[in-house]
C-alpha positions in Angstrom: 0.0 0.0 0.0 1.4 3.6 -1.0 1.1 6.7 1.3 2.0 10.1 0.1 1.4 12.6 2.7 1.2 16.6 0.8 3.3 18.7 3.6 3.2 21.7 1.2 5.6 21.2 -1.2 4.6 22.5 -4.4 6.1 19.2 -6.4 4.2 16.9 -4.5 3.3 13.8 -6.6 -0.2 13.7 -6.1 -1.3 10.1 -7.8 2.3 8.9 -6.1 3.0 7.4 -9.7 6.9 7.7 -8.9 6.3 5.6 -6.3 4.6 3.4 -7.8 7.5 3.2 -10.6 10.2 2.3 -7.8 7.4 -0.2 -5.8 7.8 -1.9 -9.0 11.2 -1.6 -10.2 11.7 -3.1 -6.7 9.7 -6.2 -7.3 6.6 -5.1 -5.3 3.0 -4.9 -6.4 0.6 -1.7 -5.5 -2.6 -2.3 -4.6 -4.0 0.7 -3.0 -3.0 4.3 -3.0 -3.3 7.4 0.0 -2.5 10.3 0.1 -3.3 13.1 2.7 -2.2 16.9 3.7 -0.9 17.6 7.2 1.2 21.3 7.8 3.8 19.4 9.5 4.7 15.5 10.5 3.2 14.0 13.4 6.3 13.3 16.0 5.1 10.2 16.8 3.1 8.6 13.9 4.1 11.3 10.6 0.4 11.4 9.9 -1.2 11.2 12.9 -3.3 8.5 14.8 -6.6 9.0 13.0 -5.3 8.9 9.2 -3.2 5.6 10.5 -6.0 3.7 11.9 -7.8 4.9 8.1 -4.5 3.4 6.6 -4.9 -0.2 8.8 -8.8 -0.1 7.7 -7.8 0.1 3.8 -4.3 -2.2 4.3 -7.5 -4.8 5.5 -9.4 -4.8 3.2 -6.9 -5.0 0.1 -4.6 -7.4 1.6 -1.9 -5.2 1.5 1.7 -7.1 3.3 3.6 -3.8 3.7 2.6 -0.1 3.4 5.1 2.1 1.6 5.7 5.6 2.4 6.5 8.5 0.0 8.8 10.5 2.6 11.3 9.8 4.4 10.2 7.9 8.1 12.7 8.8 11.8 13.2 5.2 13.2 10.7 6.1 16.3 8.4 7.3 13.7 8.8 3.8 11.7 8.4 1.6 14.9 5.2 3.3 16.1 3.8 2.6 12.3 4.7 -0.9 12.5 3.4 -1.5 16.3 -0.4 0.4 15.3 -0.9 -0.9 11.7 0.4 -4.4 12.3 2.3 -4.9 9.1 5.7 -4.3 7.8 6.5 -0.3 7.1 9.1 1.5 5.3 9.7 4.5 3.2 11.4 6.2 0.1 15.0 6.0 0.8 14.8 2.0 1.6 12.9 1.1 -1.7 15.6 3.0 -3.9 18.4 1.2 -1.2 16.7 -2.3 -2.5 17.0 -1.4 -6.1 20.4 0.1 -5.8 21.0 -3.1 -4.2 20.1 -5.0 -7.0 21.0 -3.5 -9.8 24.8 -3.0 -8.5 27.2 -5.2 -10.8 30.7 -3.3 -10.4 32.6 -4.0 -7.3 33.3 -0.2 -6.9 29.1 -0.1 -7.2 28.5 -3.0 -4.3 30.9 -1.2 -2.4 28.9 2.0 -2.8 25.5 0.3 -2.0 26.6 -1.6 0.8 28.1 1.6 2.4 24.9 3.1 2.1 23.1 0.5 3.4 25.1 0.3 6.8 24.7 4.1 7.1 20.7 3.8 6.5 20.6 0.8 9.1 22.6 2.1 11.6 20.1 4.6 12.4 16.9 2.2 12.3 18.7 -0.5 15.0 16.4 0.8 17.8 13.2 -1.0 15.5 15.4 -4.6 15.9 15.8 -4.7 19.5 13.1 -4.3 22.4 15.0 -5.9 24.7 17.6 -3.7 25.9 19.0 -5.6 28.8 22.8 -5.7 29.3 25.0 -8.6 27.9 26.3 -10.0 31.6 28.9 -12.3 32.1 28.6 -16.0 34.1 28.3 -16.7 37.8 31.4 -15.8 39.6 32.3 -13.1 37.2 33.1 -9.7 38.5 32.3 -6.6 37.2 29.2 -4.3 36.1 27.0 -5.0 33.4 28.0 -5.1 29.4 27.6 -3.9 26.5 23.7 -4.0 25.4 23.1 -5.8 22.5 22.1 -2.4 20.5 25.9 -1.3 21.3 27.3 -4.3 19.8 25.5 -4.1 16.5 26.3 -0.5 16.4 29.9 -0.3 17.0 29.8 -4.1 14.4 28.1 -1.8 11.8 30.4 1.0 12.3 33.6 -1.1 11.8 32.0 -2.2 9.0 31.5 1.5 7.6 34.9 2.1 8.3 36.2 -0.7 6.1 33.6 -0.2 3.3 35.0 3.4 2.9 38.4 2.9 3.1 38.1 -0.1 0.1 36.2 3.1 -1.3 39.5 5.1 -1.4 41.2 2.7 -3.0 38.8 2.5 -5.7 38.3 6.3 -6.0 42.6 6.4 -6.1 42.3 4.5 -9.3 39.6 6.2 -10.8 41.7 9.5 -10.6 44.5 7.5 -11.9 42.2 6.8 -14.6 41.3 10.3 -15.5 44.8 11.7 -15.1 46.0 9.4 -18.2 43.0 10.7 -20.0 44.4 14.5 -18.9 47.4 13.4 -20.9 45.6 12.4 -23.7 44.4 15.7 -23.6 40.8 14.2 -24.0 37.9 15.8 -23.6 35.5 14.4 -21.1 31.7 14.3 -21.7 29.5 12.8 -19.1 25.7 11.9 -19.8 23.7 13.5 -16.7 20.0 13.4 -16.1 16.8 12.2 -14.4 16.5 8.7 -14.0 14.4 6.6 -17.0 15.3 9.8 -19.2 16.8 8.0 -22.2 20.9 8.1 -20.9 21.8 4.9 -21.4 19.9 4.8 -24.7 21.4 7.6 -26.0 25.1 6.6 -25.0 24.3 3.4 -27.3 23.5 5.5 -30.2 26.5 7.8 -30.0 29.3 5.5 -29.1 27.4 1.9 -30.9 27.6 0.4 -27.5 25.8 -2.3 -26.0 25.2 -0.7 -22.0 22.2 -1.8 -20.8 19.2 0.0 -21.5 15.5 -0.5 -20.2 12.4 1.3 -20.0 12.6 1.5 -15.5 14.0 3.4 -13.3 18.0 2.8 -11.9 18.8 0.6 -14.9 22.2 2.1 -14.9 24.3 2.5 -11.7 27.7 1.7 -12.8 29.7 4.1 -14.9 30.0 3.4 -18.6 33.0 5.3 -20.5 34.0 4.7 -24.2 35.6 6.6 -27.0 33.5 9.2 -28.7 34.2 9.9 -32.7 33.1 13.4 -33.5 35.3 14.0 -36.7 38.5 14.4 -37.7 38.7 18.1 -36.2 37.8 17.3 -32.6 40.0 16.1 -29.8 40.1 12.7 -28.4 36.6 12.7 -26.7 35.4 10.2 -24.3 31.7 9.7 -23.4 30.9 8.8 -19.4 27.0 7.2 -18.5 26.1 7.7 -14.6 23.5 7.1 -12.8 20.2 8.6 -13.0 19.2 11.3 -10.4 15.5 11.3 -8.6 13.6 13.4 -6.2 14.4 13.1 -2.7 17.8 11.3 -3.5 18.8 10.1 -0.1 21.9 12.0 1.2 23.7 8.8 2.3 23.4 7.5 -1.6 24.6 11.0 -3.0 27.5 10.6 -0.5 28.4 7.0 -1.1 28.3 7.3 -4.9 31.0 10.5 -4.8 33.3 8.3 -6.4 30.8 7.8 -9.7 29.0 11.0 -9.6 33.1 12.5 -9.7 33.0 11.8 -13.5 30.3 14.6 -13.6 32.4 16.9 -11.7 36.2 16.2 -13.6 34.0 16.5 -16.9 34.5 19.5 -19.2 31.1 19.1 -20.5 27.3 17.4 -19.3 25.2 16.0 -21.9 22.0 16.9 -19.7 19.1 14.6 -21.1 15.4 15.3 -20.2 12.5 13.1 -20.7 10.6 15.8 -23.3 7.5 13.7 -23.0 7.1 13.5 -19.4 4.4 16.3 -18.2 7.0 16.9 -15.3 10.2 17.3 -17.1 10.8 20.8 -16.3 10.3 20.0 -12.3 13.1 16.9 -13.0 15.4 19.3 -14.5 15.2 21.2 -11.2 16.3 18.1 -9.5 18.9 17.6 -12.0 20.5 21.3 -11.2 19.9 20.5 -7.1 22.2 17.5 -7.4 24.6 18.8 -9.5 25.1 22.0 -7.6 25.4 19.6 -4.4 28.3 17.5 -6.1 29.8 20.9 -7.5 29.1 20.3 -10.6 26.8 23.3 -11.4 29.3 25.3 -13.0 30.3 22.5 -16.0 29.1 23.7 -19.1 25.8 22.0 -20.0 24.1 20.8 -23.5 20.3 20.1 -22.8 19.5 17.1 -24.4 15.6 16.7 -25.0 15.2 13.1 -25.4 11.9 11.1 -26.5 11.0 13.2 -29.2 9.5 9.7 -31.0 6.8 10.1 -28.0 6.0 13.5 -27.9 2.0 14.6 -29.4 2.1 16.7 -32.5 0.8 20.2 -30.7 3.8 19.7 -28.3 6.6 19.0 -31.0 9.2 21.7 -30.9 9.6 24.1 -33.9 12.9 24.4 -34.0 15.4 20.6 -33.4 18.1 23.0 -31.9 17.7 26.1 -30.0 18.7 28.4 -26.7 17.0 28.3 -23.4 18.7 30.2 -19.8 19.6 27.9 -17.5 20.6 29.5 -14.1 21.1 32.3 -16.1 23.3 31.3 -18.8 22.3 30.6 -22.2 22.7 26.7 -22.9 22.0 25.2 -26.0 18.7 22.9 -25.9 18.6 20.1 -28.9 15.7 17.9 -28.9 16.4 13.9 -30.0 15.2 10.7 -30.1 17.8 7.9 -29.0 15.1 5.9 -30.6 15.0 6.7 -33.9 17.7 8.5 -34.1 16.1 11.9 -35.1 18.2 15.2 -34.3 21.2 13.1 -33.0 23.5 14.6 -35.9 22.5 18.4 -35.0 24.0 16.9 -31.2 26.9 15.5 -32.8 27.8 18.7 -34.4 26.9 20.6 -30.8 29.8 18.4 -29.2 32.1 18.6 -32.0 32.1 22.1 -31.7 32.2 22.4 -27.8 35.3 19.5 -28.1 37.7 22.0 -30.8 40.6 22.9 -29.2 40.7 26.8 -28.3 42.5 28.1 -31.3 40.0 25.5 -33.5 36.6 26.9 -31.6 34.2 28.3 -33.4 30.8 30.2 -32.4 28.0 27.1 -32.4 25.4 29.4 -32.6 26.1 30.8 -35.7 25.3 27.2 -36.9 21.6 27.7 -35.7 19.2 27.8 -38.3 16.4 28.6 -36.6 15.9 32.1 -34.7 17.3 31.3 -31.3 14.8 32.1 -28.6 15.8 32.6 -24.7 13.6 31.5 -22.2 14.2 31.5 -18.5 14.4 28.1 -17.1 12.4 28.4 -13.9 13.9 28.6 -9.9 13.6 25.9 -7.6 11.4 28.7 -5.9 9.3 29.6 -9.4 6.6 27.9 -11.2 7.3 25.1 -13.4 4.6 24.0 -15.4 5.4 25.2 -19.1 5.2 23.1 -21.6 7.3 22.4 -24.4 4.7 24.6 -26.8 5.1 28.0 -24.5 8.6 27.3 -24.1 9.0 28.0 -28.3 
């Protein structure tokens, strides 16, 4: 069962269909959905003890085996759902853990997942033990009482930690390793960055003829992809990077343990950023996007917006012009709409990155190569209204 509880935030996924996606992706099944509006959490049951005895009515009645929150739950506040509804909860940040969890095949990416996992569980070990008494030793044994047993597993997890990030640094030692021969190459570094299911891994395919794996779900990519990228004979060495996807409400503790992959965003010298064109709330995931990237420090690496799914997109929404301009945090970034699918509009981005890839004394102005008159629109704040479409955008 879903629960989405509206605390006033103005993105708040009403029909919980994100959810739904991960529920899903995670091997779960939805079978009923709720949502409610509260001004701020309860402190002891997040929505309060009338709305949760409405939730154990409905969980009844549908069968449901575990009820899935849409925020993140405190560990009090996830004990106290479990003792009054009398089923299994959890919330956002554990569902994306799972997936993470099982779509991890690098060892530098189960490193990453498993550090993430000890963070997240170290803070929910007061929902595993309600017995608190103290470890004692036998008869005849002097001394005051031990450890309790919550200690042991929390100092057991945090050795664990420890070990998980320091394998971490090793990892992260060769990736720079990596990047420093590619410095000598003097290659130019591209890395695909974007919402998850917006079309990266898809598009890396078509522009390097790769074989990465590509699916129509969320987090089907989590390992980092990099091949060689021919842009003609006039362009530098160029090497194309896909990363994982970004989502709303991308737990902290993930953002942290996958520095070492999201780092290819921040050494790059340029971000392919691809938006799904035909989802209604692409302009509110492009917000997303910049939040993540500016937490990384990757906010100030020049962008190309790269509007995918143009294949699905209705015919009063289809874009006038295949390349254009649009601000973005108030600089002008080129915007060219493709289809990964099709193939549509990917040689008008091929010639975007061939000209952002020349060598300084080789640059040219690419926006002399538009066609089309070149329209600037402001690309709205986290604090303004997002809900242009793609027609008022033109």
């Amino acid at each position: 069962m879903l629960v989405g509880v509206d605390l006033g935030s103005p993105n708040f996924d009403k029909e919980l269909e994100e959810l739904g996606l991960l529920a899903e992706t995670a091997g779960l099944t939805p079978v009923a959905r709720l949502t409610c509006k509260r001004r701020a959490p309860d402190a002891a049951l997040f929505i309060g003890s009338g709305k949760a005895d409405e939730i154990k009515l409905l969980a009844n009645q549908v069968g449901a085996l575990e009820v899935l929150f849409d925020q993140s739950l405190s560990p009090a506040q996830q004990r106290n759902l479990e003792r009054h509804l009398e089923l299994p909860v959890n919330d956002r940040t554990l569902v994306i853990l799972e997936i993470f969890a099982q779509r991890a095949r690098s060892h530098e990416g189960k490193l990453q997942v498993e550090l993430a996992r000890l963070q997240y569980l170290s803070t929910r070990l007061v929902r595993r033990w309600s017995h608190l008494e103290r470890q004692t030793g036998g008869a005849g044994v002097r001394g005051g009482p031990g450890e309790k047993q919550i200690e042991l597993d929390r100092r057991m997890i945090g050795d664990s930690i420890k070990r998980t990030k320091e394998r971490l640094v090793k990892v992260k030692r060769q990736r720079q390793t990596q990047r420093r021969q590619r410095e000598r190459r003097d290659a130019f570094n591209i890395s695909l960055v974007g919402y998850t299911n917006a079309g990266k891994s898809t598009l890396f395919n078509a522009l390097v003829k790769a074989r990465a794996y590509a699916a129509d779900q969320l987090f089907a990519t989590l390992d980092t992809t990099t091949r060689q990228l021919y842009l003609g004979e006039n362009a530098r060495t160029t090497s194309l990077s896909d990363t994982v996807g970004f989502i709303r409400d991308l737990p902290h503790g993930l953002v942290d343990a996958f520095q070492a992959t999201l780092q290819e965003a921040v050494d790059a010298d340029l971000l392919i950023h691809v938006v799904d064109a035909s989802n209604p709330n692409h302009l509110e995931q492009m917000q997303e996007v910049q939040r993540v990237l500016a937490e990384i420090g990757a906010d100030t690496v020049p962008q190309i917006l790269a509007f995918n799914k143009l294949d699905a997109l209705e015919t009063a929404h289809y874009p006038l012009h295949l390349h254009d301009l649009i601000k973005v945090n108030g600089q002008q970034t080129q915007r060219v709409f493709v289809s990964a699918q099709n193939g549509e509009g990917l040689s008008i981005l091929r010639q975007a990155l061939a000209d952002a890839a020349r060598r300084p004394d080789q640059s040219c102005d690419s926006r002399e190569a538009l066609n089309a008159a070149v329209i600037v629109e402001d690309f709205p704040s986290s604090n303004g209204d997002a809900t242009q479409d793609l027609g008022t955008i033109h």
